[in-house]
C-alpha positions in Angstrom: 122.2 136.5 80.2 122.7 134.1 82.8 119.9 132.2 84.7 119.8 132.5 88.6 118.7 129.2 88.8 121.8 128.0 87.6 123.7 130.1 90.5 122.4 127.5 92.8 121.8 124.7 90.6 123.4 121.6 92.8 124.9 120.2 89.2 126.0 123.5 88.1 127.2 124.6 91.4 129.2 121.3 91.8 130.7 121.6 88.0 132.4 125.3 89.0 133.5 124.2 92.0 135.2 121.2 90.6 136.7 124.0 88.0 137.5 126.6 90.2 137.7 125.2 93.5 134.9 124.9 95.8 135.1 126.6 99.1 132.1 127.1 101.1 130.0 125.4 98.1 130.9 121.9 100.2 128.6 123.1 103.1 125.8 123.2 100.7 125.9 120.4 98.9 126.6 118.3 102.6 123.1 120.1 103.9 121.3 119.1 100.2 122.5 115.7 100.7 121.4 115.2 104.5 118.2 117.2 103.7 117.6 114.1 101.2 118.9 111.4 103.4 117.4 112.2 106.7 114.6 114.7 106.1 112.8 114.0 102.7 113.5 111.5 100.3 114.4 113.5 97.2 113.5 117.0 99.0 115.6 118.3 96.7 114.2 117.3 93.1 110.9 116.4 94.5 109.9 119.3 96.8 112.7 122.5 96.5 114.2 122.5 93.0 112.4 124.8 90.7 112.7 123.1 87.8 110.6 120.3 89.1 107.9 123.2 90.0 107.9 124.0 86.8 107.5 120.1 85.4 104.7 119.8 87.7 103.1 122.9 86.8 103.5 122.1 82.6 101.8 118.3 83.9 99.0 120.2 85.4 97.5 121.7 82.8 98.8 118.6 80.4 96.5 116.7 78.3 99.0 113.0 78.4 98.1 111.6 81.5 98.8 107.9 82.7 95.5 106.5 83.6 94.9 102.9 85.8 92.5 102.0 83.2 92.8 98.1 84.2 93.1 98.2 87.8 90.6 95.3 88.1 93.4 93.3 87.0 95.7 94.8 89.9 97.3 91.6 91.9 98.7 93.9 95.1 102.4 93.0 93.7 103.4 96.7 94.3 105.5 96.8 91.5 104.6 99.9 90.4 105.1 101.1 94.1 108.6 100.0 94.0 109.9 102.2 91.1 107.6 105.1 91.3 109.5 108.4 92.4 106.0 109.4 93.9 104.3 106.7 95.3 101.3 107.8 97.6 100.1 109.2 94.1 99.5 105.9 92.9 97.0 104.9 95.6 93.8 107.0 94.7 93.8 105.8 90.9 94.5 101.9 91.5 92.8 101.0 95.2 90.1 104.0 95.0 87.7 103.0 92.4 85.2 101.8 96.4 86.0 105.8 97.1 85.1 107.2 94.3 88.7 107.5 92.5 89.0 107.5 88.7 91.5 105.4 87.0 93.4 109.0 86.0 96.3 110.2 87.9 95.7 113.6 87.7 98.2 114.4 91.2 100.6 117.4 89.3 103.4 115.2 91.2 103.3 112.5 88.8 105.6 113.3 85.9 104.5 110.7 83.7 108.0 108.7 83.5 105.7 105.6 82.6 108.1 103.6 85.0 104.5 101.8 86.3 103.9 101.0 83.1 107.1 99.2 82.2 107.3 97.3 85.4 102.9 96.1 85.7 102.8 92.6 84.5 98.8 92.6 84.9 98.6 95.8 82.3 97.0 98.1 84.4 98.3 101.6 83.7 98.2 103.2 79.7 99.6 106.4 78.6 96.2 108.1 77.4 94.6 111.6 77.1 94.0 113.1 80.1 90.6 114.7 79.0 89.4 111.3 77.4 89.3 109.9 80.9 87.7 112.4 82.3 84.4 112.2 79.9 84.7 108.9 79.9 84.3 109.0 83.6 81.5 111.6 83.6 79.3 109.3 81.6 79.9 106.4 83.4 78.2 108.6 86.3 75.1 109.7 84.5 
């Protein structure tokens, strides 16, 4: 009844050893904690842990997607560049429209936190259905 992820789980890991005493568990958590400061910014959320595998697969096959739907209005503030946990995601959708990109961001990375959409002054990104876009897209090119 118990979850191997949670075995290795940093916050889990970190909670028993605070309990019942650590030991080697400090050599982990020091390579987890370089491995994000020197190697990968958030290599451990964004790239290793499982748990984010499995957000990224449930936002793959997801229908709520956050679209750039009014990226004409996009002023360069980089804003949303500033507070988004992914950020070469972002560049497709707003400054690809002369490359063929649509206004979706359909990268599995993106975990729809709708932190772009909080922080865009010029209104450029909406919380929409993913498959709306899409057709909406489609018959813009026929």
């Amino acid at each position: 009844g118990v979850l191997v992820w949670e075995l290795v789980n940093p916050v889990s890991f970190t909670q028993r050893g605070l309990l019942f005493g650590m030991g080697g568990g400090w050599g982990l958590l020091a390579v987890l904690f370089l491995f994000d400061l020197f190697v990968v910014e958030r290599g451990w959320c964004g790239h290793l842990c499982p748990v984010g595998a499995f957000y990224a697969l449930v936002n793959r096959v997801g229908f709520i997607k956050i679209a750039a739907l009014g990226r004409e209005r996009c002023s360069n503030c980089m804003d949303c560049y500033a507070v988004c946990p992914e950020r070469p995601i972002l560049r497709g959708p707003v400054h690809g429209a002369r490359r063929g990109h649509g206004p979706l961001i359909a990268a599995q990375e993106c975990t729809n936190c709708g932190r772009c959409i909080d922080v865009c002054a010029e209104q450029v990104f909406e919380i929409t259905v993913g498959f709306a876009v899409k057709a909406e897209k489609t018959s813009e090119n026929t």
